[in-house]
Phi, psi and omega in degrees: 000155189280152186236148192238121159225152215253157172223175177261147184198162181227133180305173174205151180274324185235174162237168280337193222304308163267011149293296186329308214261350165279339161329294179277327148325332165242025160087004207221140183244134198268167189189167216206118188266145167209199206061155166114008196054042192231137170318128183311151159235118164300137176212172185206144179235180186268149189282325183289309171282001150275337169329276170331286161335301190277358187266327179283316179106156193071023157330303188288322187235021179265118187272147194254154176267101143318126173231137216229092174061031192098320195246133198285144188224147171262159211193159165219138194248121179245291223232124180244130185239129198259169169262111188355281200304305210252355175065027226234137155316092195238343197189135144248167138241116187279141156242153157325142173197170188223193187264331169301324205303075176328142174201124185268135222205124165294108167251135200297128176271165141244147187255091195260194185057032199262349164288338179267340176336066212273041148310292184294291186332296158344329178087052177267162182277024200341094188267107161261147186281279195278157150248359200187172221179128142253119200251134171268122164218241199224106159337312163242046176235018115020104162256146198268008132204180181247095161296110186252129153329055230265357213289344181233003196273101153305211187268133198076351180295174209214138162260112198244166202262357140321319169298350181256176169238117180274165183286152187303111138124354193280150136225188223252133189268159173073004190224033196277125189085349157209173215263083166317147173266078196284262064034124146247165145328347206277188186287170200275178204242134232228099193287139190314291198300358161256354149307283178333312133338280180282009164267307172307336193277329155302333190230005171266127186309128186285127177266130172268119158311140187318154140300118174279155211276122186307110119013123151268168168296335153313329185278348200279355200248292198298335155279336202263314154012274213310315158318000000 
C-alpha cells in the first residue's frame, strides 16, 4: 500500500528560468501543483527536504501531504526532472489526488527467495523480462513493489503474470488479456570457447612415455671387461 509522507512549500509569483535558477541559489526547488480541474499553483520546497525524500525512493508512488502556506493539498509527484550532470532535484510536478483517484504508476517487481531457490542453487540464471508492470489503481492503493516468489521454484520455471497478485481494483495496462512472461529460469550458458576447449582436450592423443633402451651384447662384453 502507498505510504504517505508530508512536505513543506511556499506559492511563488512567478515562472521561468531565471525565477528557477534564483531559486535554487537559495536552497529551494521550484515546482508546480494541477490537476483536479483546478488552476496550476507555482510552489518552491526547501532542496533539503526534497533531497532527502528522493534518496528514501518512492516519490513517484508515495501520496505527499503538501501543506502549502497552511493549507493542505494531497499530491503525487508524477514528473521530477534531474539535472543531467549532478543527478541533483531541479523541478517537481505534483498533480492533485484523492485516495479514490485513478492513476497509472510504474511499480517495480522484486523477485524474492533467490537464496533458497532451488532453481538458482542449481547454478541456474535468473532472466527478467519485465523490471515493471504499469499498474491504472487507487492512488491510494499504490503498492511499493510487486513480489514474486522464487523460494521452490526450479530450473526453467517461468514467472507469469497470472502467478501475481495485484491490488484490489488494479490493472495491469497494455497487456489486457494476455499472461505475460515476467521472469524465468535457465539454464547457465556454456560458452563456445569452453566446449571447444573439452572437446580439444578430448581429442588430443595420448603420448607414452619413452621406453628404456635395450642393453646390446657388445655393451653387456664391455662391462664384463671392466670387471
Amino acid at each position: 500500500m502507498s505510504k504517505n509522507y508530508a512536505l513543506a512549500a511556499q506559492k511563488r509569483d512567478r515562472a521561468g528560468k531565471g525565477v528557477a535558477r534564483a531559486l535554487r541559489r537559495e536552497n529551494r526547488i521550484p515546482a508546480v501543483i494541477y490537476g483536479d480541474n483546478k488552476a496550476p499553483v507555482l510552489i518552491s520546497c526547501s532542496a533539503k527536504d526534497i533531497t532527502l525524500q528522493f534518496q528514501k525512493g518512492g516519490m513517484r508512488t508515495h501520496i505527499c501531504d503538501l501543506d502549502v502556506d497552511g493549507q493542505k493539498v494531497s499530491v503525487l509527484a508524477r514528473d521530477i526532472q534531474l539535472n543531467p550532470v549532478s543527478d541533483r532535484v531541479e523541478h517537481i510536478d505534483f498533480m492533485r489526488v484523492g485516495p479514490k483517484t485513478k492513476i497509472i504508476v510504474q511499480v517495480p517487481l522484486h523477485f524474492v527467495g533467490q537464496d533458497v531457490c532451488p532453481g538458482i542453487k542449481a547454478k541456474g540464471v535468473l532472466n527478467v523480462v519485465h523490471h515493471h508492470l504499469d499498474l491504472r489503481c487507487a492512488a491510494g492503493d499504490i503498492p511499493e513493489a510487486i513480489e514474486i516468489d522464487m523460494s521452490t521454484a526450479d530450473l526453467n520455471a517461468a514467472f507469469k503474470l497470472s502467478d501475481i497478485k495485484l491490488p484490489k481494483g488494479a490493472e495491469v495496462m497494455g497487456h489486457q488479456g494476455e499472461d505475460l512472461t515476467l521472469a524465468n529460469i535457465v539454464e547457465p550458458v556454456v560458452k563456445a570457447a569452453d566446449i571447444a576447449a573439452e572437446a580439444a582436450a578430448a581429442a588430443a592423443p595420448v603420448v607414452a612415455a619413452p621406453a628404456a633402451p635395450v642393453k646390446k651384447d657388445s655393451d653387456k662384453k664391455a662391462q664384463g671387461m671392466k670387471k
